[in-house]
C-alpha positions in Angstrom: 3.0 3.6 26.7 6.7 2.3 26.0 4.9 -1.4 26.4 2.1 -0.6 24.3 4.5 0.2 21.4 6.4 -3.2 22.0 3.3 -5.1 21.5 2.6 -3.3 18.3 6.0 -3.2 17.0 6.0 -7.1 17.5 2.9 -7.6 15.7 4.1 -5.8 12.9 7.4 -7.1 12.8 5.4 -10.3 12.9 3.0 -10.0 9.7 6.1 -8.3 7.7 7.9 -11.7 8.5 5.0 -13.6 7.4 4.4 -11.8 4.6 5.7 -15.0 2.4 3.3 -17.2 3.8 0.6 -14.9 3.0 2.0 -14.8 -0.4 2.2 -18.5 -1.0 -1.6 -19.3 0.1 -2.1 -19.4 -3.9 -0.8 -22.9 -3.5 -3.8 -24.0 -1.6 -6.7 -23.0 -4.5 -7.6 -25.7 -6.9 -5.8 -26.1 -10.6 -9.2 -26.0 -12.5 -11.2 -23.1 -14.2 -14.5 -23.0 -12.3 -13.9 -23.6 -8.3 -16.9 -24.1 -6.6 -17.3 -23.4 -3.3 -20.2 -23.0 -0.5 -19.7 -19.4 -0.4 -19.3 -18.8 -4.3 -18.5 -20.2 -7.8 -16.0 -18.5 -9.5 -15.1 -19.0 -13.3 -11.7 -18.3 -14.6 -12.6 -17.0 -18.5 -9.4 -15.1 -19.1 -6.3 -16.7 -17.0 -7.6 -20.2 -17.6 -7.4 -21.1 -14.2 -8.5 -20.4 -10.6 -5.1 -21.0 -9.2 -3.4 -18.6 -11.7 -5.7 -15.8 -10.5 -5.0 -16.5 -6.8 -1.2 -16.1 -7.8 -1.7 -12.9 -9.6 -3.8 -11.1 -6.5 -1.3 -12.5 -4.0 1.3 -11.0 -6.0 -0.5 -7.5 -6.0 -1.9 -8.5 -2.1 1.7 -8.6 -0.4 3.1 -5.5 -1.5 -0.2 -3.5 -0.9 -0.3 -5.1 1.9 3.7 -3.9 3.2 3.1 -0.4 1.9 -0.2 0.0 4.2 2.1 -0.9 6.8 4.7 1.5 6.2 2.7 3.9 5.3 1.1 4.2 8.8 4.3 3.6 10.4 6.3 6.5 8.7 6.9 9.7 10.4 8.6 11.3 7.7 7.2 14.0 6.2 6.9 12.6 2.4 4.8 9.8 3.3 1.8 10.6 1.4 3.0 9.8 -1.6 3.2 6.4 -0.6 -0.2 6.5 -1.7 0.4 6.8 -5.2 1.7 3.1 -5.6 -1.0 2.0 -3.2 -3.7 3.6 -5.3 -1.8 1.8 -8.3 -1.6 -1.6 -6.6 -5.7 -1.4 -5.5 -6.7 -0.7 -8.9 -4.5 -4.2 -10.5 -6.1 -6.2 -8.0 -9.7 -4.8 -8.7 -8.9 -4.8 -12.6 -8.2 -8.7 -11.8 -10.9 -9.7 -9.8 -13.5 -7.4 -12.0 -12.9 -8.7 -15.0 -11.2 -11.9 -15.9 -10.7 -10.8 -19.6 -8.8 -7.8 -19.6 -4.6 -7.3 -18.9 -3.5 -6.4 -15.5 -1.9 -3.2 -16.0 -3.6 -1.5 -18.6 -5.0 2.0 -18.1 -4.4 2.4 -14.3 -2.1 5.4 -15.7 -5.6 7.6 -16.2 -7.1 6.6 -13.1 -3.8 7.5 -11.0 -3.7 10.8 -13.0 -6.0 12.9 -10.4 -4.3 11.7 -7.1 -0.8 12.2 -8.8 -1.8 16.1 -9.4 -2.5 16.7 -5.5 0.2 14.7 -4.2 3.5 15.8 -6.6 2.8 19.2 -5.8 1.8 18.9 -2.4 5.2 17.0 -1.9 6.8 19.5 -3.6 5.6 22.3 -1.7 6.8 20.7 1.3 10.5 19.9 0.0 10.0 23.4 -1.4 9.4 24.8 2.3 12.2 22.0 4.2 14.8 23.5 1.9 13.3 27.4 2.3 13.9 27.3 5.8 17.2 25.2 5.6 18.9 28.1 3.6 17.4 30.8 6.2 18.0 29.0 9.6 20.9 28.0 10.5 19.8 24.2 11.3 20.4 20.7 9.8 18.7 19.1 7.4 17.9 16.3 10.0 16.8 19.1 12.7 14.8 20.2 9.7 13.0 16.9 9.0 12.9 16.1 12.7 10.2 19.4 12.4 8.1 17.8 9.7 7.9 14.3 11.4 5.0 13.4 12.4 4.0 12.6 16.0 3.8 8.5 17.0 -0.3 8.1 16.3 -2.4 4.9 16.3 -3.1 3.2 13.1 -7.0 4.6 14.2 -6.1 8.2 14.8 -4.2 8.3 11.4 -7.7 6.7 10.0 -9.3 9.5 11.2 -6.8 12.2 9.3 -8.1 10.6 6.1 -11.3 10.0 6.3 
């Protein structure tokens, strides 16, 4: 098991140190407003051009892309409201590949509202209940949060929580 987690830990470790390179693959579309390609044509109404669009979903790509990762890596016990900015970060990216004509980061506010209404409270709750038993047991906060933590899963057993 111990080598298992080395192997993933490396590969992780890996695409977090890459995560510039992934960034930067913007330079390699074309400076012109249509791009056509085999698979598709795409036509750049609102940002004028293609390589301006590939810059603005790389931009929203990386950190979605580093908050996935920690948020199937974290243990602690607040870590679903990590989905909250991933939630955010998935609707600018579809907001800029659905329509070319409209600003980024209008309106994701109402969208957000629903998921922010279970998870702020259900956070809460939790802290509510950390803090409950930290004032009526006579252990640490970390002994505390060590309790909440939860146990080392895959990235396909955590899948399976969600969905």
């Amino acid at each position: 098991m111990g080598n298992r987690n080395l192997i993933v830990g490396s590969i992780i470790a890996t695409f977090i140190a890459a995560t510039p390179y992934f960034f930067y693959l913007y330079e390699s579309v074309p400076e012109q407003k249509v791009w056509n390609t085999f698979l598709f044509t795409y036509d750049s109404k609102f940002y004028g051009g293609i390589d301006i669009v590939a810059w603005t979903i790389t931009g929203k790509l990386t950190p979605l892309f580093l908050l996935f990762i920690w948020f199937f890596t974290c243990r602690h016990w607040w870590y679903h409201v990590l989905i909250v900015p991933i939630i955010m970060y998935i609707f600018q990216i579809l907001t800029v590949i659905n329509d070319d004509i409209q600003y980024i980061d209008s309106n994701q506010i109402f969208y957000l509202i629903p998921i922010m209404i279970f998870i702020i409270p259900s956070i809460y709750l939790i802290r509510a209940r950390l803090f409950n038993r930290l004032n009526t047991v006579d252990k640490s906060l970390q002994d505390l949060e060590d309790e909440f933590k939860i146990s080392p899963k895959g990235i396909k057993d955590k899948m399976k929580d969600y969905f």
